[in-house]
C-alpha positions in Angstrom: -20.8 -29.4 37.2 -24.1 -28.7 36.5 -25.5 -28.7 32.9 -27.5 -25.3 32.9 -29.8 -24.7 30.1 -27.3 -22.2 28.4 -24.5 -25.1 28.2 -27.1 -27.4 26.7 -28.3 -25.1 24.7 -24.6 -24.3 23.1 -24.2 -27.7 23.2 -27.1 -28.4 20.6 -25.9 -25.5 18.6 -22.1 -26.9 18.3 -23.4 -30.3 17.5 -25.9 -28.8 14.1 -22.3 -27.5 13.7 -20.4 -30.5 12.7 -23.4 -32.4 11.8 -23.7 -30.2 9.0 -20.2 -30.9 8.5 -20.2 -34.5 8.6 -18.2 -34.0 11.8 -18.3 -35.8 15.4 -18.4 -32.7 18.3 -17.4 -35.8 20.4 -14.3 -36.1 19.0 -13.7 -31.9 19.1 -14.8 -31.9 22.6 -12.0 -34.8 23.4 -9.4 -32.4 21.6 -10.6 -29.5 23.4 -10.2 -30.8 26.6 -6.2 -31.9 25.5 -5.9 -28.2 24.4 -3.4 -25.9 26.0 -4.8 -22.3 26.5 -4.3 -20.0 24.2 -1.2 -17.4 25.3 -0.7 -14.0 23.8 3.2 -14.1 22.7 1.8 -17.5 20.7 -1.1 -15.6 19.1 0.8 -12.5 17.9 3.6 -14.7 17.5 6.2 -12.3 18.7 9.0 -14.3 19.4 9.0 -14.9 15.7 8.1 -11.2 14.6 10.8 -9.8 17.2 13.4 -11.7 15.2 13.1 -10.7 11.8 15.3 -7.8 12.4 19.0 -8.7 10.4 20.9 -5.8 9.7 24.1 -6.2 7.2 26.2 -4.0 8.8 27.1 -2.7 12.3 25.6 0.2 12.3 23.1 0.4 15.1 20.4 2.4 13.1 20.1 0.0 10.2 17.6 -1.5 12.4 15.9 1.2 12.8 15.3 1.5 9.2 14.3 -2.2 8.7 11.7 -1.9 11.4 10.3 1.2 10.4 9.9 -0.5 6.6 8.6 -4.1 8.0 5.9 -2.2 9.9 5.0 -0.1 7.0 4.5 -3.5 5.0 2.1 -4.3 7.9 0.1 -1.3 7.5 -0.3 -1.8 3.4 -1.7 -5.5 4.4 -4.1 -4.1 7.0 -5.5 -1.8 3.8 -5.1 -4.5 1.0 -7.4 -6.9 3.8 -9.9 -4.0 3.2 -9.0 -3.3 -0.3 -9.9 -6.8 -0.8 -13.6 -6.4 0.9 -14.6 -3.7 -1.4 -13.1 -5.8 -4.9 -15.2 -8.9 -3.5 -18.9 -7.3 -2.2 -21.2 -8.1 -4.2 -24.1 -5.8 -4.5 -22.0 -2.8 -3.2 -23.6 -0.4 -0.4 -22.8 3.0 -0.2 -22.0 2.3 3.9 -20.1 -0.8 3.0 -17.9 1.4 1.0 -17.6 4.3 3.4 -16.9 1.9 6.2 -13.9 0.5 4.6 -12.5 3.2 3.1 -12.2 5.2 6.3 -10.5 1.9 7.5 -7.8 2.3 4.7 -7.8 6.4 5.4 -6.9 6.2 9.1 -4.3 3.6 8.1 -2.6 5.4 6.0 -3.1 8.4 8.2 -1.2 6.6 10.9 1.7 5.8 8.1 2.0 9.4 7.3 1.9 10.7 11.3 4.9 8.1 12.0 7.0 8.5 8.8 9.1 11.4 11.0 11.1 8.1 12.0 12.5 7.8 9.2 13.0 12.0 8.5 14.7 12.3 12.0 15.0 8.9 13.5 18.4 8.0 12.0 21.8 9.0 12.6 22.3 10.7 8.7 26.3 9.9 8.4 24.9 5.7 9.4 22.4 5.8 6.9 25.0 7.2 4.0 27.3 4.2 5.1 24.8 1.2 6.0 22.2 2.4 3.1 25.2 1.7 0.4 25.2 -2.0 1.7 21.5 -2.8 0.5 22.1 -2.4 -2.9 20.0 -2.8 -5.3 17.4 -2.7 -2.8 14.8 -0.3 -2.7 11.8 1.0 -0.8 10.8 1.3 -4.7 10.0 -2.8 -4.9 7.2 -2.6 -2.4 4.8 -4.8 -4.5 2.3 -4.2 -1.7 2.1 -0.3 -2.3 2.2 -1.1 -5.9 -0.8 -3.4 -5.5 -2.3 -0.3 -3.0 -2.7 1.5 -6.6 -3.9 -1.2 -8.6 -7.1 -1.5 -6.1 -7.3 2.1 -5.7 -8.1 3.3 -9.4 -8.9 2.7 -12.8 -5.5 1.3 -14.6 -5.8 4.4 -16.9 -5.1 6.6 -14.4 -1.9 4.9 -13.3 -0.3 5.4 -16.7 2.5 7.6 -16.8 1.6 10.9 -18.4 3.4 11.7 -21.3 2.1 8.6 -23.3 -1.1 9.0 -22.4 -0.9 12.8 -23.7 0.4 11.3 -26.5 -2.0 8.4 -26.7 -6.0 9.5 -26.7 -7.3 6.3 -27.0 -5.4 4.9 -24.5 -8.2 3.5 -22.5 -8.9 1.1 -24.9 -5.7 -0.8 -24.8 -5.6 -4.0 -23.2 -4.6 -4.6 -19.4 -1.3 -6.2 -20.2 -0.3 -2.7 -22.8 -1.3 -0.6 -20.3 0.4 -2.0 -17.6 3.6 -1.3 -19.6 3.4 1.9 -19.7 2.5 2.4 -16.0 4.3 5.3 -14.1 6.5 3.8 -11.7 8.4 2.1 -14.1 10.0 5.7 -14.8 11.0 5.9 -11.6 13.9 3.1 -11.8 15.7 3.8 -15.2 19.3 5.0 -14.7 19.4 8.8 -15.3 22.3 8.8 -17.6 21.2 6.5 -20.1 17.1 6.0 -19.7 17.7 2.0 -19.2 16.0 -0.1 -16.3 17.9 -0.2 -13.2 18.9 -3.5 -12.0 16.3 -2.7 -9.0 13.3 -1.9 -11.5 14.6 -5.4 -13.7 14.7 -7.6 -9.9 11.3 -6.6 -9.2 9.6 -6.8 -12.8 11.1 -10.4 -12.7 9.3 -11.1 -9.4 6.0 -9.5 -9.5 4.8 -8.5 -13.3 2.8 -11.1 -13.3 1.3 -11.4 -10.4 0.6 -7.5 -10.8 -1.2 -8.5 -14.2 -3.3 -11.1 -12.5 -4.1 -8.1 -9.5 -5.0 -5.4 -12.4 -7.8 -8.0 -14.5 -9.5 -8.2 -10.7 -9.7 -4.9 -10.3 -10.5 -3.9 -13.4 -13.9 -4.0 -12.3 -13.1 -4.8 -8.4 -11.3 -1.7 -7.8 -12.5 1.0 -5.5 -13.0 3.5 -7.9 -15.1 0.9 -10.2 -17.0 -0.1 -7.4 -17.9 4.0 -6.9 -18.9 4.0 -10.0 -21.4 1.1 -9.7 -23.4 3.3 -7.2 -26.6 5.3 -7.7 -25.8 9.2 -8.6 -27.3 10.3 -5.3 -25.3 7.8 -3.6 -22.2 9.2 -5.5 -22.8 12.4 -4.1 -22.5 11.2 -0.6 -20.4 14.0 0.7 -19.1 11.7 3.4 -18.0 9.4 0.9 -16.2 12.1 -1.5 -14.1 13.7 1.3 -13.1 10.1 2.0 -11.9 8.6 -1.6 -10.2 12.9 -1.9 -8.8 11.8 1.2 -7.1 8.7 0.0 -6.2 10.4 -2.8 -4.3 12.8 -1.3 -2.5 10.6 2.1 -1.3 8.1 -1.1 -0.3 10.1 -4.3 0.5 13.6 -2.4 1.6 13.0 1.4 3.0 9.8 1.4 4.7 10.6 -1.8 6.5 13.7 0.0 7.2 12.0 3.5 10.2 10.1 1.4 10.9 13.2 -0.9 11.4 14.9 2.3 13.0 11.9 3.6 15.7 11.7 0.5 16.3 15.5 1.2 17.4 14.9 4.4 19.9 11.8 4.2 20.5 12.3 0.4 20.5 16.0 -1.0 23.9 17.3 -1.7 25.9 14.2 -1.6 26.0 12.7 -5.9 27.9 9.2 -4.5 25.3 8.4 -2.0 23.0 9.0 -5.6 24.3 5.5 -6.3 22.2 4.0 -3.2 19.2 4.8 -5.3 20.0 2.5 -8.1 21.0 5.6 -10.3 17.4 7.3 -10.5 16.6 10.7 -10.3 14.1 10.6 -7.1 14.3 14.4 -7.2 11.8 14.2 -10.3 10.0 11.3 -9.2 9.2 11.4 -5.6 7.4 15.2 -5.9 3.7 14.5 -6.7 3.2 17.7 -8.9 5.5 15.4 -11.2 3.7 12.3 -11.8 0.7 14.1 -11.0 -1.0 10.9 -10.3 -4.7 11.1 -9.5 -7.2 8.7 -8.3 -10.2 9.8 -9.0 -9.9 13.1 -11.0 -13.5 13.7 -11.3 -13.7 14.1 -7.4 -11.3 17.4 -8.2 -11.6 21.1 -9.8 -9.6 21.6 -13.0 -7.7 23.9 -11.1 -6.9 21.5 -7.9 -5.3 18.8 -10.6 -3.3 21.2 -12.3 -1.8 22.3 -9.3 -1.5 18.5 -7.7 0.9 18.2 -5.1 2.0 22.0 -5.3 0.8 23.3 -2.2 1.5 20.5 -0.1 5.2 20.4 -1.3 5.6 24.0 -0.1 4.0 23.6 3.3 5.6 20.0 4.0 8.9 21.4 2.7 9.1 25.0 5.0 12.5 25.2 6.9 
């Protein structure tokens, strides 16, 4: 074969490679020649992926539901790769951050679109039957979408409400008080007695510090921090507003109601199947007017916070 002036030219360019490194590119180009070719189920690794599907019971749409959730963890590490971009930049660019937050927009777009799987996908007398087998298990312990939030805002704004009514200098506590008082935590005490579910204690065990170590990064690494680092005229980027309102919104309003409605379907009505849910009371927790948990309040009117979640309830909720 003949040695064109392209091939030595790349040839020059690999060896300043490992040069640089310290490296022989004569001892590379002996292992590439050994090398098999690259094959697509061995890339994607989908012999592997294909098998991580172990129902506990026999019902045939359990594996329905562990898909649909293993895909959705897929999705929240797609945006935490982003997530991850913006906390690490330095010298932030208004384009930088536009670019990636319309990444993390159309992902969660494409989690919202899909979540009808899990409205209508499932037969609902399986899911009251196989759902009772997964306890304490919960959608809840997702310490991806929990990690979502902690890149998303200020750790102010994910404090539950009421002590932070109660509280006006809350933003000067520490990381570690704040994070105690976060909102979610609410959202796994049993409802007849106000203690921690064994689902909320399971996952406080496993992630609370690894959450802690997440919320000192992004004190000053998350997206709205990083916002807030830009010139005023690039703050006013209408481009960029519509995008952090939109993230805003597909997070804390219509991912929150794809599982209200969700819970409606498989679990309204029926007070044993209550039990599936580790004892909370989802019907005050899932609707976002509730919480009323905002990203980036100064992005919306007075009257579009007090009303948070309201409309989109009543339109995602018709019929």
């Amino acid at each position: 074969m003949e040695i064109t002036p392209e091939i030595a030219k790349r040839l020059d360019q690999l060896n300043e490679k490992y040069q640089a490194m310290g490296q022989d590119m004569n001892a590379y180009l002996e292992g590439l020649q050994y090398m098999d070719y690259l094959k697509y189920w061995d890339y994607v690794h989908t012999d592997t992926l294909l098998s991580l599907q172990n129902p506990r019971t026999s019902f045939p749409d359990e594996k329905i539901f562990i898909m649909y959730h293993q895909i959705t963890e897929l999705f929240f590490k797609l945006c935490i790769h982003e997530y991850e971009q913006i906390a690490d930049k330095k010298g932030i660019k208004v384009d930088y951050l536009i670019q990636k937050l319309k990444r993390i927009v159309h992902y969660f777009d494409g989690l919202n679109t899909t979540y009808g799987i899990m409205i209508d996908g499932m037969e609902k007398e399986q899911f009251l039957k196989f759902r009772m087998a997964l306890l304490p298990a919960s959608g809840f312990q997702s310490a991806q979408y929990r990690m979502i939030e902690l890149y998303s805002t200020n750790l102010v704004n994910l404090i539950q409400k009421d002590y932070a009514a109660k509280n006006p200098d809350v933003k000067n506590l520490s990381i570690k008080e704040m994070f105690q008082h976060i909102y979610w935590k609410t959202g796994a005490t049993e409802l007849a007695t106000g203690r921690k579910t064994l689902t909320l204690i399971q996952f406080e065990e496993k992630y609370s510090e690894q959450f802690l170590v997440l919320a000192e990064k992004c004190a000053k690494g998350n997206v709205y921090a990083r916002y807030n680092e830009l010139p005023e005229v690039d703050k006013k980027n209408p481009e960029l507003m519509q995008l952090m309102r939109d993230l805003d919104s597909n997070i804390n309003v219509n991912w929150c109601l794809q599982h209200y409605k969700s819970a409606v379907r498989y679990l309204q009505g029926d007070p044993d199947i209550i039990a599936a849910t580790g004892g909370t009371n989802w019907q005050k927790f899932l609707p976002p007017r509730f919480q009323r948990i905002i990203f980036y309040p100064e992005l919306w009117s007075d009257e579009e916070k007090a009303n948070w979640g309201k409309a989109w309830v009543e339109h995602a909720l018709k019929g």
